[in-house]
MMTF fields as JSON, N, C-alpha, C and O atoms, coordinates in Angstrom:
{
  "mmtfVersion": "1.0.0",
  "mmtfProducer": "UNKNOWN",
  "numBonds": 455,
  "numAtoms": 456,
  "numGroups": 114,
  "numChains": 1,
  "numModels": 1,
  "chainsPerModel": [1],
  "groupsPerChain": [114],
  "chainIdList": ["A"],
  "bondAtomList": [4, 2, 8, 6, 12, 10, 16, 14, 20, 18, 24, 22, 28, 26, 32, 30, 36, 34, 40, 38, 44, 42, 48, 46, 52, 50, 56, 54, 60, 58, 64, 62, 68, 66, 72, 70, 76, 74, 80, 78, 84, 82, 88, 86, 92, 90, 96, 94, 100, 98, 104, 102, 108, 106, 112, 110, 116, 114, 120, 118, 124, 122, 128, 126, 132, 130, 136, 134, 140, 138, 144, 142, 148, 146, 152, 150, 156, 154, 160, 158, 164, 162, 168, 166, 172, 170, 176, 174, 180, 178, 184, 182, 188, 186, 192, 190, 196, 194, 200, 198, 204, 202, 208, 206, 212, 210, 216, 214, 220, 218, 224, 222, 228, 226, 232, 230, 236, 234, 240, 238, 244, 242, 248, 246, 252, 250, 256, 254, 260, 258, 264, 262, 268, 266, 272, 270, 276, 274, 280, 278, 284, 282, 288, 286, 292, 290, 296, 294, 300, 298, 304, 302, 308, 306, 312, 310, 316, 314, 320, 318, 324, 322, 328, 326, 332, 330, 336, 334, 340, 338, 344, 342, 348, 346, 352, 350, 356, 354, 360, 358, 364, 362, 368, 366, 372, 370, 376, 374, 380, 378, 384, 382, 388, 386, 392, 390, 396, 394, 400, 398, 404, 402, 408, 406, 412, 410, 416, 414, 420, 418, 424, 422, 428, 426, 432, 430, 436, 434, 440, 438, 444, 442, 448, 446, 452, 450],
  "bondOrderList": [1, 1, 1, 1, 1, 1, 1, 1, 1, 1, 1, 1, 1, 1, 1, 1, 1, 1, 1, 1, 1, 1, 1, 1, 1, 1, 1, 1, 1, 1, 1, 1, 1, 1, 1, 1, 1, 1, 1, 1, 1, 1, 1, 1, 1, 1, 1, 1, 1, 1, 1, 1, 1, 1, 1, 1, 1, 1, 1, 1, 1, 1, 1, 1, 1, 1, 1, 1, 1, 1, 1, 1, 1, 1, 1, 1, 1, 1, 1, 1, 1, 1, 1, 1, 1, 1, 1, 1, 1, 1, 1, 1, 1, 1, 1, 1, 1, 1, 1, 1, 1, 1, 1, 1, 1, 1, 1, 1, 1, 1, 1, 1, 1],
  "groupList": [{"groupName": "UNK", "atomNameList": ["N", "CA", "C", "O"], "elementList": ["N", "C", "C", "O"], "formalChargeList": [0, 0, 0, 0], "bondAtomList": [1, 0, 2, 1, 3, 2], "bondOrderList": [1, 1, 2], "singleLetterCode": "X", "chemCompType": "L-PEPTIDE LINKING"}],
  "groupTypeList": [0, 0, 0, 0, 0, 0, 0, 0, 0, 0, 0, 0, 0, 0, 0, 0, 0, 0, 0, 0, 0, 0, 0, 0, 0, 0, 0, 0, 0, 0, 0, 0, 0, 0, 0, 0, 0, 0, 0, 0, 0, 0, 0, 0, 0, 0, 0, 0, 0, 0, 0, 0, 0, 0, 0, 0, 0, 0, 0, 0, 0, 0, 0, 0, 0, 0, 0, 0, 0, 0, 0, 0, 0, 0, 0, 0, 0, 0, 0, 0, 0, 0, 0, 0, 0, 0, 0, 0, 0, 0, 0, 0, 0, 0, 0, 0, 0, 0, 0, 0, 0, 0, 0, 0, 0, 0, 0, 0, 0, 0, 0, 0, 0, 0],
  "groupIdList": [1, 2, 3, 4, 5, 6, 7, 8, 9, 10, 11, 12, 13, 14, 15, 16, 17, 18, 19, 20, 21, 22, 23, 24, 25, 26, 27, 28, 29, 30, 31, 32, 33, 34, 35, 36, 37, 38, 39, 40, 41, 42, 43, 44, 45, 46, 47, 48, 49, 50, 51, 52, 53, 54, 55, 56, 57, 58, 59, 60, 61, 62, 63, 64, 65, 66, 67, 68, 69, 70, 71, 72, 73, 74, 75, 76, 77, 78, 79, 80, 81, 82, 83, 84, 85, 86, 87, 88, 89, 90, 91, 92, 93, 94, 95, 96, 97, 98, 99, 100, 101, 102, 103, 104, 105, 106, 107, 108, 109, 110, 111, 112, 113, 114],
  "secStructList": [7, 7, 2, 2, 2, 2, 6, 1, 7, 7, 7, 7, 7, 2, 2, 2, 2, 2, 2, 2, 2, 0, 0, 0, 0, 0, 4, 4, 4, 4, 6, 6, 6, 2, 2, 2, 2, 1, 1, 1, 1, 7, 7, 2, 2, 2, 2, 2, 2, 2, 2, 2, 2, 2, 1, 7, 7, 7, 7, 6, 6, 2, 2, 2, 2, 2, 1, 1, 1, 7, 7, 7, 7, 1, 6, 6, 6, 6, 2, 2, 2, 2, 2, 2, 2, 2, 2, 6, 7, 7, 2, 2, 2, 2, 2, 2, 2, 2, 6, 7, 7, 2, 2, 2, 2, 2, 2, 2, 2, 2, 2, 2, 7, 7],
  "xCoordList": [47.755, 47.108, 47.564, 47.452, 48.036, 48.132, 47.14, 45.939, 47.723, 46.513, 45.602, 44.391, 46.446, 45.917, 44.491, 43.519, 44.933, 43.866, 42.437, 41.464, 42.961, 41.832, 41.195, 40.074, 41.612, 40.91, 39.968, 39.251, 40.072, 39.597, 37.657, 37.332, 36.838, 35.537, 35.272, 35.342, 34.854, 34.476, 32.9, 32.16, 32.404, 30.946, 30.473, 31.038, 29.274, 28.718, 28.656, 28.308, 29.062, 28.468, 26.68, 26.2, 25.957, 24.261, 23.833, 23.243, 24.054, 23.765, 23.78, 22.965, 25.125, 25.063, 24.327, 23.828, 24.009, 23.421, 21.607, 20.864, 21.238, 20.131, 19.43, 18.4, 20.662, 20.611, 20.072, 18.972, 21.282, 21.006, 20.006, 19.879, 19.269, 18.147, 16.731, 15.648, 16.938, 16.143, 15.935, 14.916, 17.08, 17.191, 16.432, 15.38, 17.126, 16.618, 15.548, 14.93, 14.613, 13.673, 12.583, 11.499, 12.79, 12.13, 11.866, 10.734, 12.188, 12.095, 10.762, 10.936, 9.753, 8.58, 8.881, 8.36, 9.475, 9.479, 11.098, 11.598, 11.287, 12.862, 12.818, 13.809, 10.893, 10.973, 10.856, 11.186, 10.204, 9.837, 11.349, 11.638, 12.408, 13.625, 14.681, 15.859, 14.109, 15.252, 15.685, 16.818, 15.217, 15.522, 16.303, 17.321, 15.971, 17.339, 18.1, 18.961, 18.269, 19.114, 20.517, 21.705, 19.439, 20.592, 21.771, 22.733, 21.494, 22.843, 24.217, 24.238, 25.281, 26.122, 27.002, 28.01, 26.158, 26.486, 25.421, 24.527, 25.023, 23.592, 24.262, 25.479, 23.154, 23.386, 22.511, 21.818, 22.614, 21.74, 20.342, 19.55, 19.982, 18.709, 18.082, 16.904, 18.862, 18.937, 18.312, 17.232, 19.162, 18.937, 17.41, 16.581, 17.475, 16.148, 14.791, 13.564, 15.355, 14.079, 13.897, 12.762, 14.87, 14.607, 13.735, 12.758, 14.367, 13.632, 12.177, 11.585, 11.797, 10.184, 9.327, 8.184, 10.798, 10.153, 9.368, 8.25, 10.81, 10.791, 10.225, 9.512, 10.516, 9.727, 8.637, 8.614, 7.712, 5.988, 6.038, 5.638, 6.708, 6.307, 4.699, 4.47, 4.011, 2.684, 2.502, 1.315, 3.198, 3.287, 4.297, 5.51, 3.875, 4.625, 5.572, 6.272, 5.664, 6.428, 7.84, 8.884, 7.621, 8.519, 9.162, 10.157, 8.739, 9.414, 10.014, 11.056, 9.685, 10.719, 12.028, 13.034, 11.899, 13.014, 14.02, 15.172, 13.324, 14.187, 14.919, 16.007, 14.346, 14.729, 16.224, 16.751, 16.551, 17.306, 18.974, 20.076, 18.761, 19.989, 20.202, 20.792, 19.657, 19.785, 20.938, 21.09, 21.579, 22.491, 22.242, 21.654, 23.049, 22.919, 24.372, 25.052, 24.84, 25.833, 26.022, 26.033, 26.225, 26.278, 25.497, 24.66, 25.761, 25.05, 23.955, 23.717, 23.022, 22.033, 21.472, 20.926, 21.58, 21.293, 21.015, 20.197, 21.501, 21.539, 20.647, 19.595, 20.663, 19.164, 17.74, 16.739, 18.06, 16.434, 16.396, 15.27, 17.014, 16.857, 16.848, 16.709, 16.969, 16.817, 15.309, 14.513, 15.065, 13.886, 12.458, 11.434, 13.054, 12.382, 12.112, 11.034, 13.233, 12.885, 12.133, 11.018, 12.716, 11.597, 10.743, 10.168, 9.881, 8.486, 7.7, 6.569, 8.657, 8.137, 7.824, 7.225, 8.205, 8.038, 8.433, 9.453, 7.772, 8.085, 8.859, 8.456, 10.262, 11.041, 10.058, 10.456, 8.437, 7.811, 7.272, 7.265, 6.724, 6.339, 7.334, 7.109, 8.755, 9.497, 10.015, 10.382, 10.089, 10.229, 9.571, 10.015, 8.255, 7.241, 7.352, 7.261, 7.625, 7.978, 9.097, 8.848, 10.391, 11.109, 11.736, 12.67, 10.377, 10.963, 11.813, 12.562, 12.077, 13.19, 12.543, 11.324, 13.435, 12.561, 12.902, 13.54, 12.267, 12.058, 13.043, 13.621, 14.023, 15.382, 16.357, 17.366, 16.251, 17.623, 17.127, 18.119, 16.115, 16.264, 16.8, 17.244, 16.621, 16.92, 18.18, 18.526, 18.934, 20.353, 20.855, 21.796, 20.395, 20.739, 21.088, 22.222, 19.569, 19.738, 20.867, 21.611, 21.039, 22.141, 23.605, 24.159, 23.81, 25.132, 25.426, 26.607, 24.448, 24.481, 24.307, 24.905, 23.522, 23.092, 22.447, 22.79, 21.211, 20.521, 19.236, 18.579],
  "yCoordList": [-95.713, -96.576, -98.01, -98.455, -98.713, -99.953, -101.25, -101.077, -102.337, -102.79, -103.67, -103.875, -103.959, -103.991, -103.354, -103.863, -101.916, -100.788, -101.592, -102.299, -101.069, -101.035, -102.673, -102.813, -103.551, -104.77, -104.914, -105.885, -103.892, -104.105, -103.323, -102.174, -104.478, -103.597, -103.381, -104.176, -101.76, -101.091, -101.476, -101.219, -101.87, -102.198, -101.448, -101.479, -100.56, -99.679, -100.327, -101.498, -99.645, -100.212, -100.039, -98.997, -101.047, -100.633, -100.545, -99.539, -101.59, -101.415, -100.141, -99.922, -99.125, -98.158, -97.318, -96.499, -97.264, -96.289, -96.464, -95.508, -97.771, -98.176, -97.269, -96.604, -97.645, -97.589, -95.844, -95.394, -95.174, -93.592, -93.294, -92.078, -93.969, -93.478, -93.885, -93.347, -94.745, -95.27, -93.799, -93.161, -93.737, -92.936, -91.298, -90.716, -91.093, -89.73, -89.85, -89.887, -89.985, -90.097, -91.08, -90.65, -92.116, -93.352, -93.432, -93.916, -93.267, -93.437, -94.879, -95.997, -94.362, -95.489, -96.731, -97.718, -96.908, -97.736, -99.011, -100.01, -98.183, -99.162, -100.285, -100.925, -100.773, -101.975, -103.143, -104.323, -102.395, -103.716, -104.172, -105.331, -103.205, -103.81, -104.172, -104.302, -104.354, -104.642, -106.085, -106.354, -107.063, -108.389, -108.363, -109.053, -107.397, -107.789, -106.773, -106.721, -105.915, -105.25, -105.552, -105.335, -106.39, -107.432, -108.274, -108.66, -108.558, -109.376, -108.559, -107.485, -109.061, -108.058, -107.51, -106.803, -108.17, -107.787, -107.393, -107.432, -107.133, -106.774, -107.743, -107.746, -108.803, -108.993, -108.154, -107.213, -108.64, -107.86, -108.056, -107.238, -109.248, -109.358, -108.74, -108.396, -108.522, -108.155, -106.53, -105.977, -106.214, -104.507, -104.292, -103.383, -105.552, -105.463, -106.075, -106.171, -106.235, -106.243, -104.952, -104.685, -104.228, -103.335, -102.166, -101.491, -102.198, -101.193, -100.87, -99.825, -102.391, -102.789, -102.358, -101.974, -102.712, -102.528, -100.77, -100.327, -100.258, -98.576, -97.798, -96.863, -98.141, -97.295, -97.955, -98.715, -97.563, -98.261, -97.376, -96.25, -98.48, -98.095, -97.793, -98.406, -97.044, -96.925, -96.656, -96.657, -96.463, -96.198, -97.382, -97.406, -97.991, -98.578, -98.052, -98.823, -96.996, -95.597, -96.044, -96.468, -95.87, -95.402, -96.931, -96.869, -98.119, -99.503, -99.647, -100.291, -99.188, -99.197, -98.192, -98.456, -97.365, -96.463, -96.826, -96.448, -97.557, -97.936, -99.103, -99.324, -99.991, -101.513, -100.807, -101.631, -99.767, -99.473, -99.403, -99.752, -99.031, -99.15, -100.031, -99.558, -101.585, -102.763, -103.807, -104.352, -103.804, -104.71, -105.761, -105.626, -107.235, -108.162, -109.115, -109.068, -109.958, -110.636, -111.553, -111.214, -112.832, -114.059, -114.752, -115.582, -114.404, -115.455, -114.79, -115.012, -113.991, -112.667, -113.808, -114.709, -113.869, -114.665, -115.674, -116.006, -116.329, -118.094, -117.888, -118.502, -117.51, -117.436, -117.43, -118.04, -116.332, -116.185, -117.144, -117.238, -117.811, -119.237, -120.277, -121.283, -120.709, -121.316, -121.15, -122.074, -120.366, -119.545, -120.356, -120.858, -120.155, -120.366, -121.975, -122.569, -122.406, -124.135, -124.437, -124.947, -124.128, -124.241, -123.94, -125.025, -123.103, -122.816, -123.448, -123.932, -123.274, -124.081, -123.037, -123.405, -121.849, -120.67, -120.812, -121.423, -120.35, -120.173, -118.453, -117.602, -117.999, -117.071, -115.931, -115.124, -115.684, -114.616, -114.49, -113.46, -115.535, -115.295, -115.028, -114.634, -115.475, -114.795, -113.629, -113.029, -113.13, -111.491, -110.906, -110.258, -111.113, -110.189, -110.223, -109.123, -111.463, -111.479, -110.505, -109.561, -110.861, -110.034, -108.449, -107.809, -108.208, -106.644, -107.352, -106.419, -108.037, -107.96, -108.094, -108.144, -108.15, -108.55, -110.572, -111.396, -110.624, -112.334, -112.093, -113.124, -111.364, -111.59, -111.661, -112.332, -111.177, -111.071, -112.339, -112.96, -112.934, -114.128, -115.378, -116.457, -114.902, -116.05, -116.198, -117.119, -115.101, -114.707, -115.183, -115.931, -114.953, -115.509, -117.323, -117.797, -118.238, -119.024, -119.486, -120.397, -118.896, -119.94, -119.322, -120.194, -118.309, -118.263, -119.154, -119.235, -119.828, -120.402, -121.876, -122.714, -122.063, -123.578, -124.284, -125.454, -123.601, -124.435, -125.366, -126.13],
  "zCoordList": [61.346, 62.313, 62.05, 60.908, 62.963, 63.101, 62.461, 62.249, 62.241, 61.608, 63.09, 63.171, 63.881, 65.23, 65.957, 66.516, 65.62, 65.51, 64.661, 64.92, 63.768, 62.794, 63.011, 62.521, 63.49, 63.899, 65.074, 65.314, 65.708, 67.19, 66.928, 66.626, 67.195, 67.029, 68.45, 69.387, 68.41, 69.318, 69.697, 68.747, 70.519, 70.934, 71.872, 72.965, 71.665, 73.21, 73.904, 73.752, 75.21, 76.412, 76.605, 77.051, 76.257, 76.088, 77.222, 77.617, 77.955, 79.328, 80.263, 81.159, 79.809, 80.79, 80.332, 81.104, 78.781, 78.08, 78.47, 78.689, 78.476, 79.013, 80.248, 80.361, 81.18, 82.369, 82.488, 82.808, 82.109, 81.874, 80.89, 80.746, 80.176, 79.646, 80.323, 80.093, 81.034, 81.352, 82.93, 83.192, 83.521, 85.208, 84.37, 84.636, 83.695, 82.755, 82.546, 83.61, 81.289, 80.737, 81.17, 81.565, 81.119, 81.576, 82.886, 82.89, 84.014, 85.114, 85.396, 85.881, 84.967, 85.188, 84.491, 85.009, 83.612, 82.985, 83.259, 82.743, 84.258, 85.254, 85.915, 86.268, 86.249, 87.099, 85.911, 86.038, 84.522, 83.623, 83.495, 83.792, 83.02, 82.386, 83.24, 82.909, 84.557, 85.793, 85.083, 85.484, 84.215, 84.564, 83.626, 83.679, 82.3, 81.178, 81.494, 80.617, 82.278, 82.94, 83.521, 83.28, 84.737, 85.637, 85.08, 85.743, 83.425, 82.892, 82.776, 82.174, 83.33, 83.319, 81.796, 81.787, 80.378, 79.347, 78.555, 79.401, 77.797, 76.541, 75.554, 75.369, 74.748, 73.693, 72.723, 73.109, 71.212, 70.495, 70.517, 70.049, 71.114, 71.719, 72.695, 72.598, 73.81, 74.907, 74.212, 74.421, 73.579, 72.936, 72.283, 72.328, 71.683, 70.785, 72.068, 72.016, 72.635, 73.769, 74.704, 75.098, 75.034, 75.707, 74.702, 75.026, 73.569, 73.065, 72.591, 72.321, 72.601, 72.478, 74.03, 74.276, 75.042, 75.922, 76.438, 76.702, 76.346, 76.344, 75.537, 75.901, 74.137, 73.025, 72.465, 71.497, 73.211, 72.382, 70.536, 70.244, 69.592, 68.504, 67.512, 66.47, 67.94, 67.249, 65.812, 65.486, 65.017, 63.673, 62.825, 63.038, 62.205, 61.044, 60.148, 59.492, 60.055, 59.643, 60.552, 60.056, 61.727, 63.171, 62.733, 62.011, 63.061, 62.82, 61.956, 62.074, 60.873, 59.458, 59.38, 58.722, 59.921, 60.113, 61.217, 61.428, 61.757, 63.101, 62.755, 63.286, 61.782, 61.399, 60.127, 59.379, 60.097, 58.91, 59.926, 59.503, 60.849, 61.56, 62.768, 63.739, 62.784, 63.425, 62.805, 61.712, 63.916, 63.439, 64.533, 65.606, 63.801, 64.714, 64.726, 63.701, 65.848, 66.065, 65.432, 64.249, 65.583, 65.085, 66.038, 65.682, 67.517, 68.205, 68.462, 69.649, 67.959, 67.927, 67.194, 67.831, 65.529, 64.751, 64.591, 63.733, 65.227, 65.373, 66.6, 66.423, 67.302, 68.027, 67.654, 68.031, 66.597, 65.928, 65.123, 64.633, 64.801, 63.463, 64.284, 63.588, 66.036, 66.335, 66.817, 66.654, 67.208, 67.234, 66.563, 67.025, 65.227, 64.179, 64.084, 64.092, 64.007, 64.075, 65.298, 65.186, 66.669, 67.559, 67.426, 67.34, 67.291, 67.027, 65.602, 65.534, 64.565, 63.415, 62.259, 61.249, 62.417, 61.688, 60.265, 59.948, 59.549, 58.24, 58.139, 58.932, 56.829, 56.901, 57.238, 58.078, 56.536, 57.163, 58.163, 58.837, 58.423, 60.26, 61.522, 62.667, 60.715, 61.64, 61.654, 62.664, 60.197, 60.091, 60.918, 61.866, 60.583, 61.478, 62.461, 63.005, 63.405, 64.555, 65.119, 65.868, 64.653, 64.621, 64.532, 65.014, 63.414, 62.512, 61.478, 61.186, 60.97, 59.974, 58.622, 58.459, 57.672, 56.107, 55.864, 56.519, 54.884, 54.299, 53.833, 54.178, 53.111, 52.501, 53.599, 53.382, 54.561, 55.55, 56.197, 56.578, 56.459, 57.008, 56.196, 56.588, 55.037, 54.41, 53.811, 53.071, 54.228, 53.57, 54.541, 54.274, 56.637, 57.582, 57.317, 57.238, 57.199, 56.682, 55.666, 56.026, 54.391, 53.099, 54.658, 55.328, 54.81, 55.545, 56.876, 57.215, 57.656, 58.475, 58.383, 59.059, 57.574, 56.906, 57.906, 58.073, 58.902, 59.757, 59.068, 59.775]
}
């Protein structure tokens, strides 16, 4: 394989996957997510909102398992730390906000230097 190859990151298309989970399964639940829908890309926000939207997590169990395979962008990131200064949040009130842990925010933080 080329090293060309091996440089190129592959990103789902979320949107269509959305879309078809939403026409399948969801059906009722298609007028809440029409608006982050309508963007003609998903960011990782974008993702992490639909899924709050669609999957009512009721167990603390379910959130922690789910928080183990979240990934986020750069400009995903720098969102939520802008986030944070806007509102005035301290690293745990924005975890919680978020789902994330006090170490990944603050690892966000030293790598970004906001």
């Amino acid at each position: 394989m080329d090293k060309e190859a091996q440089k190129r990151v592959i990103i789902p298309n979320y949107k269509r996957i959305y879309e078809d989970l939403l026409d399948r399964k969801y059906p009722h639940k298609k007028e809440v997510c029409k608006s982050v829908l309508a963007k003609e890309k998903l960011n990782s926000m974008d993702v992490f909102l639909l899924n709050n939207l669609i999957f009512d997590k009721e167990t603390k169990e379910e959130n922690e398992n789910d928080q183990k395979y979240r990934s986020y962008d750069k400009t995903s990131i720098l969102k939520i730390l802008q986030y944070q200064a806007k509102n005035k949040l301290n690293n745990t009130q924005l975890a919680d906000h978020f789902g994330l842990s006090r170490n990944t925010v603050a690892k966000w933080k030293k790598m970004f230097q906001l």
